[in-house]
C-alpha positions as CSV (number, residue, x, y, z in Angstrom):
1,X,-16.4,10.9,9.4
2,X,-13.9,12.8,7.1
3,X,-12.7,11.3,3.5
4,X,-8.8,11.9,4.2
5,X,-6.0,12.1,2.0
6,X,-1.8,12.6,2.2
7,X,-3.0,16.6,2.5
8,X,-5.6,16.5,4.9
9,X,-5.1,18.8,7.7
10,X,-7.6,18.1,10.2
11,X,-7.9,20.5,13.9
12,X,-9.2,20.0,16.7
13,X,-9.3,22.0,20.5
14,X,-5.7,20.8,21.4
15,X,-4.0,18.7,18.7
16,X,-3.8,18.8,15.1
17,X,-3.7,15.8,12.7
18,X,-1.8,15.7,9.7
19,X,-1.0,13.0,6.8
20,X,1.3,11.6,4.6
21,X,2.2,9.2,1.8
22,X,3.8,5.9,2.8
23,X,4.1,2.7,0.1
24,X,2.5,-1.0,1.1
25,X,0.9,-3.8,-1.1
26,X,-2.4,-2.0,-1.1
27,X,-3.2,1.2,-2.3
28,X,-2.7,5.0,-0.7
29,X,-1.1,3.6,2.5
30,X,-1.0,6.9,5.0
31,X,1.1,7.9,8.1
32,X,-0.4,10.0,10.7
33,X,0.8,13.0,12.7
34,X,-1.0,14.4,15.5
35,X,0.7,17.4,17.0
36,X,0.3,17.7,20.5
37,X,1.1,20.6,23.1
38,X,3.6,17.9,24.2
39,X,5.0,17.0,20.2
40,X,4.6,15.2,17.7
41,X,3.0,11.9,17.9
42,X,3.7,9.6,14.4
43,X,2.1,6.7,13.4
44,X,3.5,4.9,10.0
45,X,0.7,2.2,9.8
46,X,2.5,-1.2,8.0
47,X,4.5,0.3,5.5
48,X,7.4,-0.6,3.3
49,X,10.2,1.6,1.8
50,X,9.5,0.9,-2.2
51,X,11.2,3.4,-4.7
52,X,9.4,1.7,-7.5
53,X,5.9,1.5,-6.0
54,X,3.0,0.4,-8.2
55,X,0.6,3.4,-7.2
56,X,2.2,6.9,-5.4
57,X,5.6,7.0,-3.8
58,X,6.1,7.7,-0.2
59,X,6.3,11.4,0.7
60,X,10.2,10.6,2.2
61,X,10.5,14.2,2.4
62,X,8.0,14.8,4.5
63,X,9.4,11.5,6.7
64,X,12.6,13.5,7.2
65,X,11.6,16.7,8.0
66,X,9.5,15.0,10.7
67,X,12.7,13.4,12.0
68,X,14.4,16.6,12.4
69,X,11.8,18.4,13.8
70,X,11.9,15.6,16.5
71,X,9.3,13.1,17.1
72,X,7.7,12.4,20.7
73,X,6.8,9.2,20.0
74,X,6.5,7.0,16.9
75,X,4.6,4.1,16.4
76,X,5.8,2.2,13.5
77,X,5.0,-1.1,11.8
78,X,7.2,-2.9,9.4
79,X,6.8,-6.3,8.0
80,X,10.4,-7.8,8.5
81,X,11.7,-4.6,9.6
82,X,14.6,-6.3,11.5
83,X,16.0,-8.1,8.6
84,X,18.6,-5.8,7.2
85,X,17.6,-5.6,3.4
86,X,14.9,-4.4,1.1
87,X,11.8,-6.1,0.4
88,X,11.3,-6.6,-3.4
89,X,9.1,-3.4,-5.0
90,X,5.8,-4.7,-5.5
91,X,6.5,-4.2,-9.4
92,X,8.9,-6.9,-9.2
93,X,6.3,-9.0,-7.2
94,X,3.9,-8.1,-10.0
95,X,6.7,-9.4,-12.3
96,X,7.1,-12.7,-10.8
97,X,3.2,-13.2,-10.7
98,X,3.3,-13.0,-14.8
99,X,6.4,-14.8,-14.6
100,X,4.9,-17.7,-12.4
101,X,1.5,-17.3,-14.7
102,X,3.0,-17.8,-17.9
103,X,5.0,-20.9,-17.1
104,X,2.1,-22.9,-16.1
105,X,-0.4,-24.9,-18.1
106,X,-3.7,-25.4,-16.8
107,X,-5.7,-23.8,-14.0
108,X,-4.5,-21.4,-11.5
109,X,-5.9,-20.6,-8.3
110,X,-4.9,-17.3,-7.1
111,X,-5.6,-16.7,-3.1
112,X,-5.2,-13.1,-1.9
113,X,-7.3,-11.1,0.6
114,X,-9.8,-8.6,-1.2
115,X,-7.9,-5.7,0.5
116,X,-4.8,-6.1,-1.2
117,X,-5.9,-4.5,-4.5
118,X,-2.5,-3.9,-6.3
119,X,-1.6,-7.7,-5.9
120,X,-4.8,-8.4,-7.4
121,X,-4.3,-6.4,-10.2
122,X,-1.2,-7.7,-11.0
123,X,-3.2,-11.1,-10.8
124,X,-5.5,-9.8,-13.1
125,X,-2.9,-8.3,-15.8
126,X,-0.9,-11.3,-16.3
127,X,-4.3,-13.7,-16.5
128,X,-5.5,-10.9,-19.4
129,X,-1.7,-11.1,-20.7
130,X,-1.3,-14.6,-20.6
131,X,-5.0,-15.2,-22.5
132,X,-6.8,-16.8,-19.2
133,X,-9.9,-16.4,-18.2
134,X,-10.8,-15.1,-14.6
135,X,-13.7,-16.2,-11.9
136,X,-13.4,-14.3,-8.8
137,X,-15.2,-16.0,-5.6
138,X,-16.2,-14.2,-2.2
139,X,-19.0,-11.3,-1.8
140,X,-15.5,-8.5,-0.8
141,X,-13.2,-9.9,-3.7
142,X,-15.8,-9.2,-6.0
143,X,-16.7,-5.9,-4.7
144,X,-13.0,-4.8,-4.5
145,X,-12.5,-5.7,-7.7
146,X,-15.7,-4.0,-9.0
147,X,-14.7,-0.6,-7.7
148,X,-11.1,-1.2,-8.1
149,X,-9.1,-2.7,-11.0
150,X,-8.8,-1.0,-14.1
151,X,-6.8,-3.3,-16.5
152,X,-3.6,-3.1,-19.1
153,X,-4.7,-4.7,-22.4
């Protein structure tokens, strides 16, 4: 096992693999390269382009200079990728969740799954915000949250 991040270089007999920053609902989302004698092999992972992410922007940079060093193959996965416009930032989803939380009276019940840690943060902020109390339910959302979420008072 090796604890990877957007610089790990990792090498092995005949390959290397190399990583880099990509943007998502959940936190450090990361592309992979594995150089080949053959090329370049890239996988993006579900990803999103988001110039106002809520935790570290995509390494675009790094994205181009793959493209023009040419790509073998790329494996690429895109929520609504064929639809030709932007998905809101996750900001602006986090926006609409205190939005959405401040116009309602009474209880809310907030579904998510425990991996998506910046949506429940956002949750979180606009329940502090807002003056509502939280009770989290399931053994992985209250783990996530645990290790995870720091909030904005």
């Amino acid at each position: 096992m090796h604890e990877i991040n957007h610089k790990t270089e990792l090498t092995f007999k005949n390959l290397k693999v190399s990583f880099f920053r990509t943007t998502h609902s959940i936190p450090e989302p990361l592309g992979i390269v594995i150089d080949t004698p053959q090329g370049k092999i890239v996988c993006t992972g579900d990803f999103k382009f988001d110039f106002t992410p809520v935790g570290e922007p995509a390494d675009l940079h790094k994205m181009a200079a793959l493209g023009e060093e040419g790509v073998l193959c790329l494996l690429s996965d895109s929520t609504n990728a064929e639809i030709p416009t932007f998905t809101n930032s996750e900001k602006v989803v986090g926006q609409s969740i205190t939005k959405i939380i401040e116009g309602i009276h009474g209880r809310i019940i907030f579904a998510s799954f425990a991996s998506n840690i910046f949506r429940l943060q956002q949750a979180a902020e606009a329940a502090v915000k807002t003056g509502r109390k939280i009770a989290v339910f399931g053994p992985s959302l209250s783990q996530m949250l645990s290790k995870n979420i720091q909030l904005v008072t």
